[in-house]
N, C-alpha and C positions, 0 to 999 in steps of 0.2 A: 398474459405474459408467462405467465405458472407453466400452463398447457403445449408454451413454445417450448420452452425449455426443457419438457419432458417428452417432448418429440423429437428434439434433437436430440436429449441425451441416450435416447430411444436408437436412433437412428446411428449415433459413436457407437454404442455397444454391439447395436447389429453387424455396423461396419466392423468393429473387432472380429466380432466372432468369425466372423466370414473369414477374415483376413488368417486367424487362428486357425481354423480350419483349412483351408489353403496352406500356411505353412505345415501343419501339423500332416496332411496328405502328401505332402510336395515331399518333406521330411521321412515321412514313415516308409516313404519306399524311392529307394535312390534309383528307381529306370525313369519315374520320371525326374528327380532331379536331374537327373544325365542327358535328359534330351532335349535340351536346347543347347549341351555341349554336342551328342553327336550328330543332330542335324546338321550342324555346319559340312560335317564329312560329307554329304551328300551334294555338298553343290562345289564349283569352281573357287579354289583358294588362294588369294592371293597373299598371303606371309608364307611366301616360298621367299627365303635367300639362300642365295649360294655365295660360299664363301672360300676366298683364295688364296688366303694371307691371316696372317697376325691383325692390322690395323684391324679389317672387315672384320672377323670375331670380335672383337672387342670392341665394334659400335655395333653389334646386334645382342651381344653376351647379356649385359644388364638385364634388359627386357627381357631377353630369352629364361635367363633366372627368374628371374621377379616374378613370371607368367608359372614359371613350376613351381612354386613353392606351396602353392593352394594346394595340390595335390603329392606334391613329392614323388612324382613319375613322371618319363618320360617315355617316347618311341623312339626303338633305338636299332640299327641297322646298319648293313655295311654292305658296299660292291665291291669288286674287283675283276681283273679281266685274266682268261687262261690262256697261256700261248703252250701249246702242246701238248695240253692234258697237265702243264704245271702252272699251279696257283702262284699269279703277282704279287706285289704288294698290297695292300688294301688304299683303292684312288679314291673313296666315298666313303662319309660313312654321315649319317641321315641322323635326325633330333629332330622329336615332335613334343610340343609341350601341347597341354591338354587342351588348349582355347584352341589351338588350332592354328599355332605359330609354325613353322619349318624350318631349321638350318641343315644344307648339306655341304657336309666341310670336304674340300677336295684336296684331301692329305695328300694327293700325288704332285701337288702342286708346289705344297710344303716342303715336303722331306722330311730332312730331321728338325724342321726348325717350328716343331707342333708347339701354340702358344702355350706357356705356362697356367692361366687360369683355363684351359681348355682340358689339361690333363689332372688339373684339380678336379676339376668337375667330374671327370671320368669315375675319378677314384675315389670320390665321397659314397659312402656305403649308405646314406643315407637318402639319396635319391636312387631309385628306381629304375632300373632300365630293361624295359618292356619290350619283347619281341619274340620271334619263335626261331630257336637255334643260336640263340644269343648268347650263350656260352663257348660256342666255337667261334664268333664273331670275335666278342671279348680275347680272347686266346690269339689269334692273328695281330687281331691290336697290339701284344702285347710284344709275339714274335715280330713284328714288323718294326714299330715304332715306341716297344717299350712301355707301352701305358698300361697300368694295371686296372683296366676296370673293375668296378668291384657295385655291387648290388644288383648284377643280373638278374631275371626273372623271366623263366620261360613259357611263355602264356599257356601253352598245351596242360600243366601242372595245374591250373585253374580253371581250365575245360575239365579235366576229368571229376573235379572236386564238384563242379558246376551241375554235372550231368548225374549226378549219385541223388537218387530221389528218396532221400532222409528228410523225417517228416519238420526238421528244426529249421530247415531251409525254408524259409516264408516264400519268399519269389522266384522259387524252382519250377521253370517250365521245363517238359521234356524236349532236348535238343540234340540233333544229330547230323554231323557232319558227312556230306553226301561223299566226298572221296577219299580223305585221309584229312591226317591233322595240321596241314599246312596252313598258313596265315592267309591262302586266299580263301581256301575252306573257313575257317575259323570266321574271317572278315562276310563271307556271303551269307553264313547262316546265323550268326549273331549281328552284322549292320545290314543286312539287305545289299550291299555292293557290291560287282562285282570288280575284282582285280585287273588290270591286265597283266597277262602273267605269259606272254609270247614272247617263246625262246629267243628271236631277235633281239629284241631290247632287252631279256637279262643279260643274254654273253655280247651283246654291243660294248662298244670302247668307251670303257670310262675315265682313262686316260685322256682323251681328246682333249683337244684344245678348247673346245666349247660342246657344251652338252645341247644334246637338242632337245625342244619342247617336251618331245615324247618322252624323253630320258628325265628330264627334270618331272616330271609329273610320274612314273612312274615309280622314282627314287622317294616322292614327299609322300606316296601315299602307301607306299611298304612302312613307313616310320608314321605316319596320321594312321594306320589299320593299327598300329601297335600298342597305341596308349588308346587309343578307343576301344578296340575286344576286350583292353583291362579293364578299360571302366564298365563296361559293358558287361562283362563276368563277373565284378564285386556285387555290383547292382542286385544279379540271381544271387548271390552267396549274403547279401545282407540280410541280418536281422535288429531288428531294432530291441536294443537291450531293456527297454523300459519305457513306461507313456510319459514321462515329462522329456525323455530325451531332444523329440523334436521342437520343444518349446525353449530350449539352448538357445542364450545370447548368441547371435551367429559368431561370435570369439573361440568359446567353448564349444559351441557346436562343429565346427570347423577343425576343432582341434578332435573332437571326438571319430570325427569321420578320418582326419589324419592319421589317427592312432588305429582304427578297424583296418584301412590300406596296408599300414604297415606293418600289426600284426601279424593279419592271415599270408602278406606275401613273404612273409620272413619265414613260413613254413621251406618254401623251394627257394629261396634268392642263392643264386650263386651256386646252382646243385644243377650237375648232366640232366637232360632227361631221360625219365623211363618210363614207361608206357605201367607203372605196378606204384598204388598209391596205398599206402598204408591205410589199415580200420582206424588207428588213434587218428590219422591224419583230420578223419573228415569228423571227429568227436572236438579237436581241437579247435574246429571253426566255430563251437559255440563259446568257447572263452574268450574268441579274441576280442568281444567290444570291450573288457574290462582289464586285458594283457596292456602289461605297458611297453614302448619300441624295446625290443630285446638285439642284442647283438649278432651278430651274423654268423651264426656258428651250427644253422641246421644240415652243413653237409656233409660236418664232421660229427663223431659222438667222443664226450672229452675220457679222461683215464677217470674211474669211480675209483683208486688207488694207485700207489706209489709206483714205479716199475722198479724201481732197483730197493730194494730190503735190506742186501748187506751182508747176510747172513753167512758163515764163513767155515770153510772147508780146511782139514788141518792132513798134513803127512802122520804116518802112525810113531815120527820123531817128534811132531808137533811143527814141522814146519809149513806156510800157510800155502794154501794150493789155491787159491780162489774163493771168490764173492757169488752170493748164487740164492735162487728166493724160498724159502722157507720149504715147499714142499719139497723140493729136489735133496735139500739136505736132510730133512726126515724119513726121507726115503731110506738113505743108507739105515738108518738104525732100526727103523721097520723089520729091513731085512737082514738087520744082526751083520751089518756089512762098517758099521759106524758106533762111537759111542758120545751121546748128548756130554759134550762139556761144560756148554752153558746156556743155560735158557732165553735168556734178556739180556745181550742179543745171543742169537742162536749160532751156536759152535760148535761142530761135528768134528773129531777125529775119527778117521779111516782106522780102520782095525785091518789094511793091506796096502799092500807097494803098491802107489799111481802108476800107468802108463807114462808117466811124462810129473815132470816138477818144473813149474815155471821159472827160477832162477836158473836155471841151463837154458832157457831161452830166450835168455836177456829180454828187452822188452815188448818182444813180443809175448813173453808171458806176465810179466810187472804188469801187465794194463789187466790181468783180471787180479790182482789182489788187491788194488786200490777200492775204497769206497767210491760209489759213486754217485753223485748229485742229483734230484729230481728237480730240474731244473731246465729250462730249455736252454741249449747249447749255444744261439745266435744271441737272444739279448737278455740273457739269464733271469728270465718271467719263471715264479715258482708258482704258478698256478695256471691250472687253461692250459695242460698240454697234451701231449700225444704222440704217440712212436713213429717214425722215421725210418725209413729203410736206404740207408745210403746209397747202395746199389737196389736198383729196382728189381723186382719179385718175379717178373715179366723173365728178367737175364737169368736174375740166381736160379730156379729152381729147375734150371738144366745143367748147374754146377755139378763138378765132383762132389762126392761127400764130405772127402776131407778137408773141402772148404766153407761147408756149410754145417757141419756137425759142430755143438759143442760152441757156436762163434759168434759172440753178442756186439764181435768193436763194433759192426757199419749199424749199428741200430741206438738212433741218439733219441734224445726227445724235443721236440718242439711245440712251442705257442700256436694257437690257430693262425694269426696272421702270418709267423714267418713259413709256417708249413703248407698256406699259399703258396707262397712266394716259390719256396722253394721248390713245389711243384709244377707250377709255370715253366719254370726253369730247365729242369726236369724234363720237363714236356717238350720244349725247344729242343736240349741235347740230342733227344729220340729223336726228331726227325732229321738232324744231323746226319743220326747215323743212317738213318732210314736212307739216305739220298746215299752216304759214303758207302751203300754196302747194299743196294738196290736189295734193301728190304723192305717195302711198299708198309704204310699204318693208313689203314682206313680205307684202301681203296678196292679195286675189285680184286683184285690179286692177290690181296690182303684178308680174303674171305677161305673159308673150307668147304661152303656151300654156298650157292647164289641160286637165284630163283628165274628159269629159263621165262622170261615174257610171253614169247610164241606158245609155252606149253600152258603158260598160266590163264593165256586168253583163250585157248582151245579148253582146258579144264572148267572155267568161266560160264563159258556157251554151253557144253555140256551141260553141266549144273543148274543153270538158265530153262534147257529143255525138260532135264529131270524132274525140277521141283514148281515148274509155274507155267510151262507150255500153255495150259488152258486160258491162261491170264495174257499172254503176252500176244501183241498185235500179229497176225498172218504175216505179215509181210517183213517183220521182225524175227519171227521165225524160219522164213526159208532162209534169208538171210544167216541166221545161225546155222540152220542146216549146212551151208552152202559151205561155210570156215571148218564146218566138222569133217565134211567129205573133200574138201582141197587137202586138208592137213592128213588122212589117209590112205585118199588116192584112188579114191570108190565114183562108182557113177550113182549107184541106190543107195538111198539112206537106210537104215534099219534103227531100230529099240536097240538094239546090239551098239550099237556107233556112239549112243549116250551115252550108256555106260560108261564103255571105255572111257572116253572127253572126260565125264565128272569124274571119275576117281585115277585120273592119269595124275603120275606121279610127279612134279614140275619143279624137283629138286636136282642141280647140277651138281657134282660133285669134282672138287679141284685136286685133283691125282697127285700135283705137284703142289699141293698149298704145303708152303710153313709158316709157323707164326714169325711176325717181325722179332719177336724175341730169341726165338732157335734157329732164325738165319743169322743172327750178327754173332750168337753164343758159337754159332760153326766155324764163324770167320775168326775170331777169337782160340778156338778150340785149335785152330792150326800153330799159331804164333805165343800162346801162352796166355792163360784163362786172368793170372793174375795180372797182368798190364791193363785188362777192360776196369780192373777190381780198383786199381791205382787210378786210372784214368776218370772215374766216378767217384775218389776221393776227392782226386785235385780238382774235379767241378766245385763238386762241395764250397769246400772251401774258398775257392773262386766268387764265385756267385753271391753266396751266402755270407763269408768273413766271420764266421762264429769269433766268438769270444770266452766259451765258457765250454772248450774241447774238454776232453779228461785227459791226465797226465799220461804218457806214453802214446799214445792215440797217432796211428803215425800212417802215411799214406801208402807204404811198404810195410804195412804191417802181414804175419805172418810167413815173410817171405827167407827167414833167417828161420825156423821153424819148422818150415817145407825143407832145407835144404839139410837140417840135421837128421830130420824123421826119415829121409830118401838113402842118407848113409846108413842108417839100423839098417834097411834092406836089400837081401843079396841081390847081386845083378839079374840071376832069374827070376826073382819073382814078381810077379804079372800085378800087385800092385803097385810098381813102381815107375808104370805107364798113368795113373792117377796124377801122381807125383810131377810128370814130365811134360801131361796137358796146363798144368798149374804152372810151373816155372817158364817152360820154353814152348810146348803145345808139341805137336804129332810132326810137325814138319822139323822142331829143334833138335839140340844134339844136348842131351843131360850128361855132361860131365863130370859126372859124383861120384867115384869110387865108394865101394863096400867097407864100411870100419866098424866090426861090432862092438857092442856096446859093453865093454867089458866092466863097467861100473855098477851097472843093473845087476848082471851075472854073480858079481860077487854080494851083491845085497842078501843079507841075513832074509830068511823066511821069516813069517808074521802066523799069529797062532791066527788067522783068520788067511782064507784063502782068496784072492781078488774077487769078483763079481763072474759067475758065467755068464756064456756068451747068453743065453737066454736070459740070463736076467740084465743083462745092457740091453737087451732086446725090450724087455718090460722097462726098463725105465726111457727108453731111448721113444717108445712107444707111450707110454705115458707123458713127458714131457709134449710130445707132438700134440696128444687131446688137448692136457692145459692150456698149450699155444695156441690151437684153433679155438678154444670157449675163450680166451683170451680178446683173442682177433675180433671175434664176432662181436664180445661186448666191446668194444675198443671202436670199430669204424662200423658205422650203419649205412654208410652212404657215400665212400671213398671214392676220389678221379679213377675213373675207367682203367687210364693208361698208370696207375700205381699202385695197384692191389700190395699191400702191406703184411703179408702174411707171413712175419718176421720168421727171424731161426729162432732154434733153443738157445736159451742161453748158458754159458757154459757154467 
């Protein structure tokens, strides 16, 4: 009896161990816990639904949740159809949870009548949406139907993290994608599948009335590639933080792999791609099993200090000329141009007569002697913010001077979420204009250089014979030969003919390119600069609705200002065509008579004599560094279409 019982109890402990060991292996490296999730991809699936309506969402939505929650990602994707080279509506748009469920929602079917828990979903930051280009996907959603997606993640940013052969990475195999970094690349070299990816059924009608097999299968498996290469790519990037990890109550254990997903993807969520991945980037991957969900704010970098200081500029009467940040008022007294009034806070009097006193410019000038708030302007959050360029950097920086020199109103500050928002927004207006003023963003026309195919394939083949002839098949070879002497028009080949092919230049150059930003500033430059400057206030505010403007802040700001500065100047002089692009533009009639400024004239001399021109030059030039180390520490990773690189402040 002893002897049974010791056999058996022989026999429980063996069966643990086993079983401990099998978890412990299954655990210590997540490719194979993954693959009894991505084998599914490999065969016939049937949790495809398509859905057409409100009701059908909402009897697949539950399950559809409940299946993501294990992981907190999905596959996320979108079609649409072009009629003439211009982009529709979005008619599709694809959701894959990781078991291998599908929903493809056919918004065109909708409208505007996109269910409410549908665009909750969208906009939970907290679930994951996996795909490649998924941020311009997001962005249509948004223009089309308003939804603000939010925790994008572009798979390519976890390929290149994937592919870096650092030795902390445990299950880093070398992998290399045979064409470029598209999702059907990405899908054949990390799952073995291939895509189909023929031009027919992507520009096919996804409008139609009914999708055909082929369309419904190749719409579930662009969203099933997308959460599978994630999981599939965490897998190579895991490291297991410690030996008891995988011996986790599957509660905690679950939550621990929760917490590594969402992590490392929180490096790129919601960030353009770029083909350039930071050294801390891939150092960061070894913190994440012990990082806890952090907030979404890697694509912005927040303010390490205040922007507005306060600090305060006086007339050499004592009267107050503006608010301004610490170094710019030190400056005058450096240069014996000022005198320190007060320390805490910091008070400069002028030891010379301004150009200009803001109380002659009513409030266009009142808005720089006011203090001002470091606070976001929309839902007054004093923490977590970040500068704002009311008119975009893209228009301004083909401005006049005089509207750009010295001029802090259109730069507020905002919260990471509303400065979202706000650039969405933003985003939308430009291609407004883009259409109202056939100034093309994004497309070929929209380029300064493009890259000739014909000449790239000829360089290709070249290059092909130059460096591997001896490896590549005969028949492969004439074949190349054959594209090198069609494309120059020879009957004999020669050594000579390679050359040229590999180091042929395959770069077109567009004679008439402008950027979309300096063809709308042209259209504007005829009719009057400041109407665009107005026109991107009243968006602002529009869109946005701030609540926490600063006093005088007004949407015709400096335009009472421009029109006193234009009468100082006589009718000849050739700056008063600056003047005339700003109020009316080159095509307007300036009806401002000359009245000089007999106030100035009679102003008493000061034992200090104004600033020379060189030295507004030294400080006008100094301010501009500050700005740019400014900028640099300020955004690390700004939307494309918003580069921020504000003005001086005045």
């Amino acid at each position: 009896m002893s002897r049974a019982r010791t056999k058996s109890s022989s026999a429980v402990l063996m069966a643990a161990a086993a079983i401990s060991s099998m978890l412990f292996a299954v655990r210590q490296s997540l490719p194979l816990f993954f693959s009894c999730m991505l084998c599914t991809f490999h065969h016939e699936s049937d949790q495809v639904m398509v859905v057409t309506c409100e009701d059908e969402w909402e009897e697949v939505a539950y399950q559809f949740k409940k299946e993501v929650k294990s992981v907190g990602a999905i596959g996320f994707d979108c079609e649409w159809v072009q009629v003439k080279g211009k982009r529709r509506p979005v008619a599709l748009l694809q959701l894959a949870s990781p078991s291998g469920f599908c929903i493809l929602v056919r918004l065109s079917f909708m409208n505007s009548n996109i269910p409410y828990s549908l665009k909750c979903f969208l906009e939970d930051e907290s679930i994951i949406k996996c795909g490649v280009g998924c941020m311009e996907d997001s962005q249509y959603l948004f223009t089309d139907y308003g939804i603000r997606v939010k925790g994008c993640l572009d798979l390519r940013y976890l390929y290149l993290l994937a592919t870096t052969q650092d030795e902390f990475i445990e299950n880093n195999e070398p992998i290399q994608c045979k064409n470029n970094l598209g999702l059907s690349s990405l899908t054949e070299e990390l799952l073995g599948k291939k895509l189909d990816k023929d031009w027919r059924i992507r520009a096919s009608d996804w409008e139609a009335n009914d999708l055909s097999p082929r369309q419904i299968k190749y719409a579930a498996d662009d969203a099933l590639s997308g959460i599978y290469v994630y999981l599939s790519l965490l897998s190579k990037l895991w490291t297991s933080p410690n030996l008891y990890t995988p011996f986790l109550p599957p509660r905690l254990w679950y939550c621990k792999l929760h917490t590594f997903f969402h992590s490392l993807a929180q490096l790129y969520v919601d960030r353009k791609f770029s083909k350039k991945i930071q050294e801390n980037d891939k150092q960061k991957v070894q913190k994440v099993q012990s990082s806890k969900i952090k907030p979404i704010v890697r694509a912005y970098s927040l303010r390490k200090s205040p922007l507005y200081h306060n600090c305060q500029l006086l007339a050499p009467d004592d009267e107050p000329l503006c608010t301004c940040d610490p170094k710019k008022a030190l400056w005058y007294v450096e240069k014996g141009l000022g005198t320190l009034v007060s320390e805490e806070p910091i008070v400069v009097r002028l030891n010379f007569e301004p150009a200009g006193r803001p109380q002659a410019e009513r409030d266009d000038g009142k808005f720089y002697l006011q203090e001002r708030h470091n606070v976001c302007v929309v839902c007054g959050k004093d923490q977590s913010y970040i500068r704002k360029n009311i008119v975009p950097h893209e228009y301004r920086k083909f401005f006049p001077d005089i509207l750009k020199d010295h001029q802090s109103h259109d730069v507020v500050l905002l919260c990471l979420p509303c400065h979202r928002t706000s650039n969405m927004h933003d985003n939308n207006f430009r291609y407004k204009l883009a259409e109202d003023f056939e100034a093309p963003i994004g497309q070929e026309g929209d380029v300064k250089v493009r890259i000739d195919r014909i000449l790239k394939l000829i360089r290709s083949a070249g290059g092909a014979l130059h460096r591997n002839r001896n490896v590549i098949p005969p028949e492969r070879v004439v074949e190349l030969e054959n594209i090198i002497k069609e494309y120059f028009k020879v009957d004999i080949f020669t050594d000579d003919l390679i050359e040229r092919a590999a180091n042929m230049d395959v770069k077109v150059y567009n004679s008439d390119y402008d950027p979309h930003g300096l063809k709308v500033y042209k259209a504007y430059e005829k009719s009057g600069v400041m109407k665009f400057e107005t026109m991107w206030r009243e968006h602002f505010l529009t869109t946005m609705q701030p609540k926490h403007m600063p006093d005088c802040w007004s949407t015709t700001h400096n335009e009472f200002k421009m029109r006193l500065k234009v009468k100082r100047l006589p009718v000849e002089d050739p700056e008063r065509l600056k003047y005339k692009i700003a109020l009316v533009g080159i095509e307007g009639t300036l009806d401002i008579d000359y009245e000089p400024d007999l106030s100035r004239e009679a102003t008493p001399t000061t034992s200090k004599s104004s600033p020379s021109e060189s030295e507004e030059r030294e400080l006008e030039h100094s301010n501009n560094i500050l700005q740019v180390l400014d900028d640099l520490a300020e955004f690390e990773d700004i939307y494309a279409n918003d580069n921020n690189s504000g003005p001086n402040g005045k």
